[in-house]
N, C-alpha and C positions, 0 to 999 in steps of 0.2 A: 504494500500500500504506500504511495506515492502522497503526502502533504503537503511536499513546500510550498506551492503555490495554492492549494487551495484551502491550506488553514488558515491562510493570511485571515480571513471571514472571522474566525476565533478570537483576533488577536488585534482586532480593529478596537477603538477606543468609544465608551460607551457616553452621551451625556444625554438625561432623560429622567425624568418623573424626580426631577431632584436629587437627581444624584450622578458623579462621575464617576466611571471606571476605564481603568487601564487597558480590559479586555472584556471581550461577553463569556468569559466562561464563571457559573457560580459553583462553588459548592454547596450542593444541597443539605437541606437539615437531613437529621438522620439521627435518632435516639440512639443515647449512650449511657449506661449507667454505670460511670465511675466517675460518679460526684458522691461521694459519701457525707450521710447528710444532706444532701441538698449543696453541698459546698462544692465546686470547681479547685482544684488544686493545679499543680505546678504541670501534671502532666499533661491535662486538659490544655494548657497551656500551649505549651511545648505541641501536640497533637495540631492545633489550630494553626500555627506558627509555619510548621513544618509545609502546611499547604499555601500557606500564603507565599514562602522563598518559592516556591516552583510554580510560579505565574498564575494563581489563583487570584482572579481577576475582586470579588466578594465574595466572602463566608457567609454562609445563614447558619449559623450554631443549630446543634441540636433544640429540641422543644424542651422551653426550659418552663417552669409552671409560677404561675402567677401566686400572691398573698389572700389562696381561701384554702381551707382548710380541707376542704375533698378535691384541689385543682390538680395531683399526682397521682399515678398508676404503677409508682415503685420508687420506694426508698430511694436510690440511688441516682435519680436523675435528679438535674441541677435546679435549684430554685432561682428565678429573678426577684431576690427579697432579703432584707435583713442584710445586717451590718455583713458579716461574715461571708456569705455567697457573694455580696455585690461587690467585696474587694478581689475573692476571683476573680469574676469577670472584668473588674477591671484590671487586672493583670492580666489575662488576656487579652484584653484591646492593646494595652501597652506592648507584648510582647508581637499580635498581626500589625501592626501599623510600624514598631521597629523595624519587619519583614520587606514593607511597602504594599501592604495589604489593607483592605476595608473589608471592615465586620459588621451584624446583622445580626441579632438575637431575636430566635423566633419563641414571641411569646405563647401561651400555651395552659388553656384547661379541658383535660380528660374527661369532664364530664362524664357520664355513666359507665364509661370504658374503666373508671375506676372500682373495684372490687373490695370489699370487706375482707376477703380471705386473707389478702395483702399486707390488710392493715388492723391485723386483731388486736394491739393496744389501743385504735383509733375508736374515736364516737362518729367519727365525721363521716354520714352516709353517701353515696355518690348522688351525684345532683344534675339533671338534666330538665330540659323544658314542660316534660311532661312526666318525669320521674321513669320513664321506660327504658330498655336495656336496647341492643340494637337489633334484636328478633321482637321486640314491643313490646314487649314483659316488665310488667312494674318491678322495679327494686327500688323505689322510696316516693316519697311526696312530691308533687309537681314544685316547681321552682315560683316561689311568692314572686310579687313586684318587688317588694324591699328586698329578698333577696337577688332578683336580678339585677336591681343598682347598684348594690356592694358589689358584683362581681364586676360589672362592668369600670367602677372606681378602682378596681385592681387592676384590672389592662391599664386605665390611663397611669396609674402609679408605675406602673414596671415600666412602659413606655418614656415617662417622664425619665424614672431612673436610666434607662438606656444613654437617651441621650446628656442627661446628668455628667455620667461616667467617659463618655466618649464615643461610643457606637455611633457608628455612620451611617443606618439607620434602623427601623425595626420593622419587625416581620410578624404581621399575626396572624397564625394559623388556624384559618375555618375549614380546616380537608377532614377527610377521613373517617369521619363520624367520630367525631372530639366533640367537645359542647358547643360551637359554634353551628357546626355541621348540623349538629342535634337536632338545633333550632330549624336550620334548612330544609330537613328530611320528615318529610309527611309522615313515614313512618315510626320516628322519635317524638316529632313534635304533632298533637292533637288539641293545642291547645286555641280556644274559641274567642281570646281577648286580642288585643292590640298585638302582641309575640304570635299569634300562630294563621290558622286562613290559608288562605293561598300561597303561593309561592311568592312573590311579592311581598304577601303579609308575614311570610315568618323570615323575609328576612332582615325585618326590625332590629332584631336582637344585634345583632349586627352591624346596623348603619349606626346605631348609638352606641356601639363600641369600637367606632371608629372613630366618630367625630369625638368622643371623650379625650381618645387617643390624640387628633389632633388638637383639638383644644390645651391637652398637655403640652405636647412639644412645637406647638407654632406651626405657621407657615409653609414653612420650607427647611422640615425636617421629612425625611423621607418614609412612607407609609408600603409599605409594601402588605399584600393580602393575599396569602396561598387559601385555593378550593380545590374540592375535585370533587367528581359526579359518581363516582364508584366507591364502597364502603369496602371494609373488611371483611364483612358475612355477604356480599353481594356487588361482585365486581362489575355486573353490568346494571348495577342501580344507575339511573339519572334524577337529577334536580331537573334539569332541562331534555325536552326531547324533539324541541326543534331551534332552528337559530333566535326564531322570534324568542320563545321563553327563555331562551338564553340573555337576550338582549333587557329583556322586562326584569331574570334579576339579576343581571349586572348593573342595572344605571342608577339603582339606590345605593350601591356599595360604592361606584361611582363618586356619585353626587357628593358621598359622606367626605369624601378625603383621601381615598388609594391614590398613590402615588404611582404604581407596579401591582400587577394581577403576575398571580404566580400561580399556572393553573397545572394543577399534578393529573398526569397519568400514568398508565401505567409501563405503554410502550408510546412514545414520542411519534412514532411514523404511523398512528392508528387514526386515517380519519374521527374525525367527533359525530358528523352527520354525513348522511345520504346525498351524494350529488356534487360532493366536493370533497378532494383531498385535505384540507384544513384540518387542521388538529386543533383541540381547545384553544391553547395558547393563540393560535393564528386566528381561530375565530373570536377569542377575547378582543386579541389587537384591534379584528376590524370593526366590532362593534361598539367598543369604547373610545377607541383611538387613544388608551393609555399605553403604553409599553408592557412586555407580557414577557415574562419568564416561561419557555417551558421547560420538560422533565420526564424523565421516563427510559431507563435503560441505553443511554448515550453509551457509548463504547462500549457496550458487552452486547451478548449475543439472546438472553437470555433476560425478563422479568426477575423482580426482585423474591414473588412470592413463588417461581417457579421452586427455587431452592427445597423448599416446605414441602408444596404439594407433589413434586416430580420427584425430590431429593436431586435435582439436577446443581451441577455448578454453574459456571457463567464463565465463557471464554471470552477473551476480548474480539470485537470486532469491528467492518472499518466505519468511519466516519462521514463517508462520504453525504449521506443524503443529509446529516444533521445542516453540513455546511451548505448546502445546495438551498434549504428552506430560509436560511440565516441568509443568506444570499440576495434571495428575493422579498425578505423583508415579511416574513411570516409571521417571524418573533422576535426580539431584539437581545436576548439573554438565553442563554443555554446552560442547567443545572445537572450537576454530574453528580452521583452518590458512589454508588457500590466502587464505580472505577477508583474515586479518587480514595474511599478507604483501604483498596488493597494496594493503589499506589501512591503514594503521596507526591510522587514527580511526575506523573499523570498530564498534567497542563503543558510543563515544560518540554516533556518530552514531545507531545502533539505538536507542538510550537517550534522544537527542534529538530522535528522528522527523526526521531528518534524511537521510531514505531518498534524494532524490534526488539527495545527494550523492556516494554511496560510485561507488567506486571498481571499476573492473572490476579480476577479474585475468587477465593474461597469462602466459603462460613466461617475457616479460623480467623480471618479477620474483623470479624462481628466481635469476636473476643478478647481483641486488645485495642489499645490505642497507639498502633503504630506511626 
């Protein structure tokens, strides 16, 4: 596989929704749990650092969990809270921007995805818009109004805190059937006030946590908003199932203050709709006209959950069409996961046609922070 000339596309200089980068490659979030306590330590550090020296254009940190008490789905993932975690992460910015890198912490509540089994010293039940699980099975009480403004007063708190600390900007995570998503999914959310209704109508929850968000950090602090339309019990679930309803609920999330749609799939070159090659991300682009991250198995050969259900690995493979779509202006950012944890010079190698170095990935890399 031949790159030098047509990585150039990768390596082009990003300025858009408030924010510059050096290149369009990001690294994708991607859960880690070696924060002990909720705390980020030196390695997590170092771990970030290490992608920033080899041409990683923006990090989105792992899903780090907001200041409520059921906002975590395991001890060990990082919290955005409290004296102790937030000097972490601010040794973290310090140590990606010594690199020549900008960071991204994607903020983050589990919503029902959170389990008591977990947290048997805990009171703190899991909390979603209609208290259902994500087969629709009650596991606790629908979410008050007062409880859903404390929550959303913690997005803008972490937010605030991000850019406090020095992050370049923040990322909040409505994908995956997390408590954002919750609210999104007819099948989570039933509820018949102002938060639930139609598609449109549930995605309230949302627009007022975003605009909270921005009201924290001003202006021309950068917003970025990861979705996706497929869940973890239901990969071919849609929020939307044609461009129009797509368009109807993007323009509230819009309107709120996104700066960057970051729209996750699960394979990048899978059309979204019938009749056109476009992928989310491409169809986000053209109906907002915001800037649009996508995502979804860049350099490998293989889906991330193939690993699980096939027990398959993931070989590397070529790039060509990612750069082709990037080309014509599909999407403006390209996020890379599985690759860049089994390689951490991943970027630079693309960059230096240095193809036959990289690095496979395995599941043993799920298991350190190399």
């Amino acid at each position: 596989m031949t790159l030098s000339k047509t990585a150039d596309a990768l390596f082009q200089p990003f300025n858009g929704g408030n924010l510059e980068l050096s290149n369009r490659i990001v690294m994708a979030p991607m859960t880690r749990t070696f924060s002990p306590k909720g705390v980020p330590g030196a390695e997590v550090a170092a771990y970030y650092r290490r992608r920033a020296e080899n041409a990683v254009g923006l990090i989105i940190t792992e899903g780090t969990v907001i200041n409520h008490p059921a906002a975590a789905s395991d001890h060990n993932v990082p919290h955005f809270y409290g004296e102790e975690a937030l000097k972490g992460w601010e040794h973290v910015v310090r140590e990606v921007h010594a690199a020549g890198g900008k960071i991204a912490p994607q903020i983050w509540h589990t919503g029902t995805a959170r389990t008591r089994e977990k947290f048997p010293e805990s009171d703190a039940a899991p909390v979603g818009p209609s208290g259902l699980n994500l087969m629709g099975q009650p596991v606790s009480e629908p979410l008050t109004k007062e409880e859903i403004h404390g929550i959303i007063q913690a997005y803008a708190d972490a937010a605030s805190d991000a850019k406090r600390i020095g992050f370049d900007a923040v990322e909040i995570h409505g994908a995956h059937a997390y408590l954002i998503d919750q609210f999104f999914w007819g099948v989570t959310n039933k509820r018949t006030d102002e938060y639930g209704g139609d598609l449109v109508g549930r995605t309230r929850f949302a627009v007022e946590v975003i605009e909270a968000v921005r009201k924290a950090v001003g202006p021309e602090f950068p917003i970025i908003f990861r979705f996706s339309q497929w869940k973890p019990v239901d990969y071919s679930a849609k929020l939307a199932h044609t461009p129009e309803e797509l368009k109807n609920f993007l323009e509230p999330l819009s309107a709120a203050g996104v700066d960057i749609f970051h729209a996750s799939t699960r394979r990048f070159w899978e059309p979204e709709f019938e009749g056109s090659d476009l992928n989310l991300a491409g169809w986000t682009r053209k109906l907002t006209g915001k800037p649009t991250i996508t995502v979804g198995s860049v350099g490998l050969d293989s889906d991330f959950m193939s690993m699980f259900t096939e027990g398959k690995g993931s070989q590397t493979a070529g790039i060509g069409e990612i750069i082709e779509r990037l080309e014509r202006n599909e999407f403006d950012l390209v996020a890379v996961g599985r690759a860049l944890l089994g390689d951490p010079a991943w970027a630079a190698k693309i960059r230096d046609g240095r193809t036959e170095e990289l690095e496979v990935f395995t599941r043993e890399a799920l298991g350190t922070l190399s």
